[in-house]
Backbone atoms as SQL, in Angstrom:
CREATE TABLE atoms (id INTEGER PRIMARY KEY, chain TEXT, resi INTEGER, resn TEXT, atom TEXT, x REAL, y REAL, z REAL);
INSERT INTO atoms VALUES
  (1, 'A', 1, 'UNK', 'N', 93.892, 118.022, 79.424),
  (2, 'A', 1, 'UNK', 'CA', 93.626, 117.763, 80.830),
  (3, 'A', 1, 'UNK', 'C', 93.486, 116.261, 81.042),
  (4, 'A', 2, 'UNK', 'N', 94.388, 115.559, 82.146),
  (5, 'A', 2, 'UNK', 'CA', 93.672, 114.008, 82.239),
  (6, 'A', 2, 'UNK', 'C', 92.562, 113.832, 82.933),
  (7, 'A', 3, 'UNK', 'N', 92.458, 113.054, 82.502),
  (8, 'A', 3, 'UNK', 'CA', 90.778, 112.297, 83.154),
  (9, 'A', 3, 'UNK', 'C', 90.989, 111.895, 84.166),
  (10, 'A', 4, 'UNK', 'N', 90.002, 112.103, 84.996),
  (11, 'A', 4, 'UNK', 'CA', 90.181, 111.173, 86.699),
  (12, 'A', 4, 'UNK', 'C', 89.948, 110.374, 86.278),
  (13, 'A', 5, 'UNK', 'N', 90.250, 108.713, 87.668),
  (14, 'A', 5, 'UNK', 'CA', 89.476, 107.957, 87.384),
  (15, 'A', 5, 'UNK', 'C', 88.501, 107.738, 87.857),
  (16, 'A', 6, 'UNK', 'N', 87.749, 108.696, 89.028),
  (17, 'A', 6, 'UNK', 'CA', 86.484, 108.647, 89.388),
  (18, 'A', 6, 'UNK', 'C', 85.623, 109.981, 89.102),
  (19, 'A', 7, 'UNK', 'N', 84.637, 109.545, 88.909),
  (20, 'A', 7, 'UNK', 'CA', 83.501, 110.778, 88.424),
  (21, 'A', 7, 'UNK', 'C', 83.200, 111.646, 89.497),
  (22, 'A', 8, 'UNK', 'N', 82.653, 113.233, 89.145),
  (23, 'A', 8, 'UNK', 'CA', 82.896, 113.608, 90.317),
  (24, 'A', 8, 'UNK', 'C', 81.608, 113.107, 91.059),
  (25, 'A', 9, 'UNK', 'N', 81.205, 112.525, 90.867),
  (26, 'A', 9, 'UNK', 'CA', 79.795, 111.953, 91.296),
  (27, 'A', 9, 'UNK', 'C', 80.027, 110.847, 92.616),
  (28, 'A', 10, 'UNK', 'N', 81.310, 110.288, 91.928),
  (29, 'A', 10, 'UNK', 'CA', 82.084, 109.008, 92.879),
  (30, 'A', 10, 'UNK', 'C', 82.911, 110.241, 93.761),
  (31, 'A', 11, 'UNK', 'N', 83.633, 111.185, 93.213),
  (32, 'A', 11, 'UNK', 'CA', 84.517, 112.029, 94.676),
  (33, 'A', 11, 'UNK', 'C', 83.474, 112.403, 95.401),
  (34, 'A', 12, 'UNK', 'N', 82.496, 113.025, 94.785),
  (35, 'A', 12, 'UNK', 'CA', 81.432, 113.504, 96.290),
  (36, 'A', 12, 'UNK', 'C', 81.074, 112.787, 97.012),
  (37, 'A', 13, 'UNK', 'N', 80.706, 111.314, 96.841),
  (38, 'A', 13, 'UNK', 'CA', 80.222, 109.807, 97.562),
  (39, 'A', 13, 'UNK', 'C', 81.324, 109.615, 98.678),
  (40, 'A', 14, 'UNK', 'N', 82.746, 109.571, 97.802),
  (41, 'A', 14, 'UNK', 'CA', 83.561, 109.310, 99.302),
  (42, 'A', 14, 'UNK', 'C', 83.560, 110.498, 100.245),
  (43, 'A', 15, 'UNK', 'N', 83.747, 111.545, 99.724),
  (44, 'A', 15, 'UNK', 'CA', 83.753, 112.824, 100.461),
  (45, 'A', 15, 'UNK', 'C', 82.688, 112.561, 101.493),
  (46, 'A', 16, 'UNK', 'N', 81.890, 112.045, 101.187),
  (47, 'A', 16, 'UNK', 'CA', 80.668, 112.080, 102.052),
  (48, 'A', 16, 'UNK', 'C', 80.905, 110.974, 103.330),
  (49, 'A', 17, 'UNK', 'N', 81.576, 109.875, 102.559),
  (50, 'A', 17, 'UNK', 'CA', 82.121, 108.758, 103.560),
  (51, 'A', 17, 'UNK', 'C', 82.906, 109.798, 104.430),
  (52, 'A', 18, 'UNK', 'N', 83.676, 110.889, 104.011),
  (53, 'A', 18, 'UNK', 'CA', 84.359, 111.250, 105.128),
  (54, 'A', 18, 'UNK', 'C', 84.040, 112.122, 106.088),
  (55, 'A', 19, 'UNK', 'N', 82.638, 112.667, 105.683),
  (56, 'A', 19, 'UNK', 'CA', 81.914, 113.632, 106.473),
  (57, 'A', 19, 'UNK', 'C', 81.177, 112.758, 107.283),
  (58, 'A', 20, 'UNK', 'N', 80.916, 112.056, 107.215),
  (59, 'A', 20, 'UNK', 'CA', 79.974, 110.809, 108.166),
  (60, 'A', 20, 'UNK', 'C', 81.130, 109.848, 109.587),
  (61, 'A', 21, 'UNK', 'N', 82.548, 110.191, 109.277),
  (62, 'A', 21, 'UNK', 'CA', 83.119, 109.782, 110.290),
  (63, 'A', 21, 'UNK', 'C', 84.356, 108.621, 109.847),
  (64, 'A', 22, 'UNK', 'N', 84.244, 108.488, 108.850),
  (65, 'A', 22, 'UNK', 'CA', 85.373, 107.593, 108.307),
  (66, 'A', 22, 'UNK', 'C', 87.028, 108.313, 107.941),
  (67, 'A', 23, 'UNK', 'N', 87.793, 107.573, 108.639),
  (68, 'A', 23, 'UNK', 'CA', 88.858, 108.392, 108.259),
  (69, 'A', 23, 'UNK', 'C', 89.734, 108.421, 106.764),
  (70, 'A', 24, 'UNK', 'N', 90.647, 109.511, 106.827),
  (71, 'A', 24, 'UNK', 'CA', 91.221, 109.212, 105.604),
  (72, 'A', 24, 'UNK', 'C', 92.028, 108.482, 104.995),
  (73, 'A', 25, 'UNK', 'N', 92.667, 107.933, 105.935),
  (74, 'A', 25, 'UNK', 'CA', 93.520, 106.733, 105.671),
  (75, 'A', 25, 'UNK', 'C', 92.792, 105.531, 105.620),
  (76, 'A', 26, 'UNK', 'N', 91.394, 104.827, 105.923),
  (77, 'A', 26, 'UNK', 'CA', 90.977, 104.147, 105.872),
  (78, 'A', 26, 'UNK', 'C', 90.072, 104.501, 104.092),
  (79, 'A', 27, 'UNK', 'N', 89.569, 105.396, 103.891),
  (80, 'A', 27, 'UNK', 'CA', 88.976, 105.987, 102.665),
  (81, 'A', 27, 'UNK', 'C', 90.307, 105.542, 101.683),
  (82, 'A', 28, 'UNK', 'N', 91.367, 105.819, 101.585),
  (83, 'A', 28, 'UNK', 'CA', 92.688, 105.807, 101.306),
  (84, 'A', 28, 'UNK', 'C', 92.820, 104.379, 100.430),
  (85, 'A', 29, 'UNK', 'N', 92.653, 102.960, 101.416),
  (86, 'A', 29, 'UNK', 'CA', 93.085, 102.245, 101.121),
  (87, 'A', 29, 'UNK', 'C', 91.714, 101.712, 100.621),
  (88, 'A', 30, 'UNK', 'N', 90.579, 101.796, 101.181),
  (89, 'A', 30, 'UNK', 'CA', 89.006, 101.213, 100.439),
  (90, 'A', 30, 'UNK', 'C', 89.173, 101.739, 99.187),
  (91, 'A', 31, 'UNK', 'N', 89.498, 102.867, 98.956),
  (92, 'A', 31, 'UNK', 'CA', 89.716, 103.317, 97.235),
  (93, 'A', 31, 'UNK', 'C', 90.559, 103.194, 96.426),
  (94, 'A', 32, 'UNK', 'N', 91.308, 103.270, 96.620),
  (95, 'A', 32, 'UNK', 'CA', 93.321, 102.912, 96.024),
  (96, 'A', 32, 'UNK', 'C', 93.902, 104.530, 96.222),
  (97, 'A', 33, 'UNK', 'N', 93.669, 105.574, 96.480),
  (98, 'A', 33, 'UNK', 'CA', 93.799, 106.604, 96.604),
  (99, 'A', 33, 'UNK', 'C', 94.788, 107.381, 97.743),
  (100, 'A', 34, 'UNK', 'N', 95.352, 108.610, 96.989),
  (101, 'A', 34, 'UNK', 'CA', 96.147, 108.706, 98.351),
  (102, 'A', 34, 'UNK', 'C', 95.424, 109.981, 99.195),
  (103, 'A', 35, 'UNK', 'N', 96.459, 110.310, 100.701),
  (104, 'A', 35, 'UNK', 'CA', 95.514, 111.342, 101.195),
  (105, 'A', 35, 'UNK', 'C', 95.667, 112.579, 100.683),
  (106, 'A', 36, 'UNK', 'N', 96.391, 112.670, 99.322),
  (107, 'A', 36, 'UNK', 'CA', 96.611, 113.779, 98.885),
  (108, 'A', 36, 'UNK', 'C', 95.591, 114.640, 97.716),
  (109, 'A', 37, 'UNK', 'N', 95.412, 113.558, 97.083),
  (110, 'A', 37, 'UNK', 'CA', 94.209, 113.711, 96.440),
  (111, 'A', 37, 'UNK', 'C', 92.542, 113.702, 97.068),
  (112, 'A', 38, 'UNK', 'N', 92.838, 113.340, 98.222),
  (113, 'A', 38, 'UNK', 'CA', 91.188, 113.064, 98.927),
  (114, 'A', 38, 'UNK', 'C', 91.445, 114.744, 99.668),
  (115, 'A', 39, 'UNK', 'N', 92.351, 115.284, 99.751),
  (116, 'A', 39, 'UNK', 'CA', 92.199, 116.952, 100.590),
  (117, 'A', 39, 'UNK', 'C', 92.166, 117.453, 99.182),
  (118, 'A', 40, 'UNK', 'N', 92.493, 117.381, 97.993),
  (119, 'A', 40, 'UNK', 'CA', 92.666, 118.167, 96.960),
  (120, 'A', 40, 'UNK', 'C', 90.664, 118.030, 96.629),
  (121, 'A', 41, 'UNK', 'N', 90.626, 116.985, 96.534),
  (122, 'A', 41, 'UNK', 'CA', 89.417, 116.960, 96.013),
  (123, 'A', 41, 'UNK', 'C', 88.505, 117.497, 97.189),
  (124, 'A', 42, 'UNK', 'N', 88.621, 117.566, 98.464),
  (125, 'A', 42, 'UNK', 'CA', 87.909, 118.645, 99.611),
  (126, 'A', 42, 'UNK', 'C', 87.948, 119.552, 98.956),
  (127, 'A', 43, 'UNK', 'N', 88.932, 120.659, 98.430),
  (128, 'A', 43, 'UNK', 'CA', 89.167, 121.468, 98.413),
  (129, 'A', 43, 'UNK', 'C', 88.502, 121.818, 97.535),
  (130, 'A', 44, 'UNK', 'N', 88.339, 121.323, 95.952),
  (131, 'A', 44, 'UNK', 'CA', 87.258, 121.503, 94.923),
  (132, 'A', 44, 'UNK', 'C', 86.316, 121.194, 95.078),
  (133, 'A', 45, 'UNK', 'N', 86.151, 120.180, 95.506),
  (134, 'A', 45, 'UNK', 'CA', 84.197, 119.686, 95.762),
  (135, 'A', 45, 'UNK', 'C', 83.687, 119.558, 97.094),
  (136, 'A', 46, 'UNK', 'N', 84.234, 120.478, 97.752),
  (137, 'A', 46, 'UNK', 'CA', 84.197, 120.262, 99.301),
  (138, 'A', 46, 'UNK', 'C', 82.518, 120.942, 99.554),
  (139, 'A', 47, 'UNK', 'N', 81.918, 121.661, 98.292),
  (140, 'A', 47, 'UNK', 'CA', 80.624, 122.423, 98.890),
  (141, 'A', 47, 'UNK', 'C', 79.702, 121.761, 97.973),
  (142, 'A', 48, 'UNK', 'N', 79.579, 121.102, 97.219),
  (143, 'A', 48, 'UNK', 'CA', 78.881, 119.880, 96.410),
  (144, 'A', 48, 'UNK', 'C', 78.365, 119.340, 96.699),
  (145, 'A', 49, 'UNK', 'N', 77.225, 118.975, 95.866),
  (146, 'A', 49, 'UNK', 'CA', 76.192, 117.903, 96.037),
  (147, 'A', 49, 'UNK', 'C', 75.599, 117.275, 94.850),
  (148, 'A', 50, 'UNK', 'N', 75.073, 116.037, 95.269),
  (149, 'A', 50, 'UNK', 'CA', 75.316, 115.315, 93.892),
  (150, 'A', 50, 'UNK', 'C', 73.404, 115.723, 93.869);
């Protein structure tokens, strides 16, 4: 399996940036990330908490 490069500790943090009102294309480029991986990772850690 590869390794992310953020912990899921760091996906729940942005996730959270995006529940607070930040969009994803702006999350996108603050992270290096695309919007494909920021809905994938909703999708797994979307009920999480750190």
């Amino acid at each position: 399996m590869k390794r992310s490069r953020f912990s899921e500790e760091q996906i729940i943090g942005i996730l959270k940036e995006h529940e607070v009102g930040v969009s994803v294309a702006d999350l996108c480029r603050k992270h290096g990330v695309s919007d494909a991986s920021i809905y994938n990772w909703k999708a797994r850690f979307g009920g999480m908490d750190v």
